[in-house]
N, C-alpha and C positions, 0 to 999 in steps of 0.2 A: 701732331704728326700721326698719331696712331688713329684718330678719328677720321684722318684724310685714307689713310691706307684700309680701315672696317670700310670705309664708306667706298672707294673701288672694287673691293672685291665683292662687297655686296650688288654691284653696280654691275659687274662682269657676270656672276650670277644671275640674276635676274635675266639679264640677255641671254641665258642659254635656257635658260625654262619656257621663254616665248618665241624662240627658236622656230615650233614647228607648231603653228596656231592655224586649227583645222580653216578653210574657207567656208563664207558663209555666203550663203544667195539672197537675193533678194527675189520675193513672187510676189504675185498679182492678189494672189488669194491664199487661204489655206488648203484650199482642194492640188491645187500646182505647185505646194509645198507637200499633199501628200502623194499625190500622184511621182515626184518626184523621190520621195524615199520608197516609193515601192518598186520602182523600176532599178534603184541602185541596190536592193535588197535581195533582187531577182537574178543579179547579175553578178558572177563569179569572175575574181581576180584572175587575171592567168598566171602570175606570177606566185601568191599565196598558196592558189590550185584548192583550198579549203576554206576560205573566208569569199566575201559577198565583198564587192569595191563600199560599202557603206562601212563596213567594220575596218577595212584593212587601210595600212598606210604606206603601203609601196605607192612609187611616183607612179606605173602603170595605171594603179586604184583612181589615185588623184585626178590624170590624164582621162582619165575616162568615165569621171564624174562631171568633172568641167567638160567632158562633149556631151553628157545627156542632158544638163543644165542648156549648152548653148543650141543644142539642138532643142531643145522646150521650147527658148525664146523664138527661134525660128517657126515656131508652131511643128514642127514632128507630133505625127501621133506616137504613141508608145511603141503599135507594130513597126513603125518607121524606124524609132531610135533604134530597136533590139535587133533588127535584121543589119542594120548599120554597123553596129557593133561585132554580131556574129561575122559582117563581111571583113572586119577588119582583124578580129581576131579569132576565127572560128569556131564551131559547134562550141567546144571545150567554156565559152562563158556564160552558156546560159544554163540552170539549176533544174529545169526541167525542159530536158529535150524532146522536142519532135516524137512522134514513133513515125518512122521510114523503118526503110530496109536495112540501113546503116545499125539503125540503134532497136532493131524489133529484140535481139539477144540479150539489150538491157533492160528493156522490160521485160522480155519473159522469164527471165531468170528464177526473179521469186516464186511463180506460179510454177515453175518446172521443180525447183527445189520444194515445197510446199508438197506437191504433187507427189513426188519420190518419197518425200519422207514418210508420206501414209503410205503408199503403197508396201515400203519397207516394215513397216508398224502391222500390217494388216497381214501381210505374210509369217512375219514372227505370229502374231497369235494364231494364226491358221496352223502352223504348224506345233505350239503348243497344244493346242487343243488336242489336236490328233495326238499325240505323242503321250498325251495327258490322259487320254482315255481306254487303252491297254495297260491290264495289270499285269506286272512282270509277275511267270509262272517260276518255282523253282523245280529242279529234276528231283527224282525220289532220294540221290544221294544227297542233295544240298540240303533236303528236308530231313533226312535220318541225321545229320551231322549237329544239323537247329537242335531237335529233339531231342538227344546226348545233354548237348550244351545248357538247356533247358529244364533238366532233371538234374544235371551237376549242379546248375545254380539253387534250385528249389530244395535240394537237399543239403545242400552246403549251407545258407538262410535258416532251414529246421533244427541243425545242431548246435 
């Protein structure tokens, strides 16, 4: 009895570990096997929002592997799949957008930040400089006061 009851629950187990067994394609060749991982690698989850439909396992991911797969078969070129894709789920999937007018502010971001940051860099030392190259004078009191202080120390050190 106890060999029937290990052997069930080993048995229920089992079914939950193969649960969720990725899909697998069949291609022509290995080039439309890789053509095919580099298009799912290009293409961003909308759900995950941070992973590539190739890493991620939401059902969207899934969904939208199984349409670049069936659009392959159909013969789609790649720009075919991706504009498809875009149409269905917009800008937001694809990892490297366009430069339009929409997205010029995301690319130029870096070169604007870049940009500022020397400019900021080049004004501090400009201003160090200057600032570095006047020696502060002292008035004749500040210097009589030194002078005192100067001779109390050297005589105080003698005794």
């Amino acid at each position: 009895m106890l060999r029937i009851i290990c052997f069930l629950v080993m048995a229920m187990g089992s079914g939950m570990t193969a649960a969720d067994v990725a899909a697998v394609y069949d291609f022509d060749s290995r080039s439309e096997e890789q053509r095919y991982q580099n298009l799912i690698a290009e293409l961003r989850c909308p759900k995950c929002q941070n992973q590539n439909i190739a890493d991620s396992n939401s059902p969207i991911s899934k969904d939208m592997r199984n349409a670049v797969y069936q659009m392959m078969l159909e013969g789609a070129s790649n720009e075919e799949i991706v504009e498809s894709l875009v149409g269905r789920f917009g800008e937001f999937v694809k990892y490297n957008p366009d430069l339009d007018s929409r997205t010029f502010v995301l690319w130029a971001t870096p070169a604007i930040a870049v940009l500022g940051g020397l400019l900021v860099v080049a004004g501090v030392v400009v201003r160090s400089r200057k600032a570095g190259t006047a020696a502060p004078t002292l008035s004749n009191e500040e210097q009589a006061r030194i002078d005192i202080m100067l001779a109390e120390r050297n005589q105080g050190g003698n005794a």
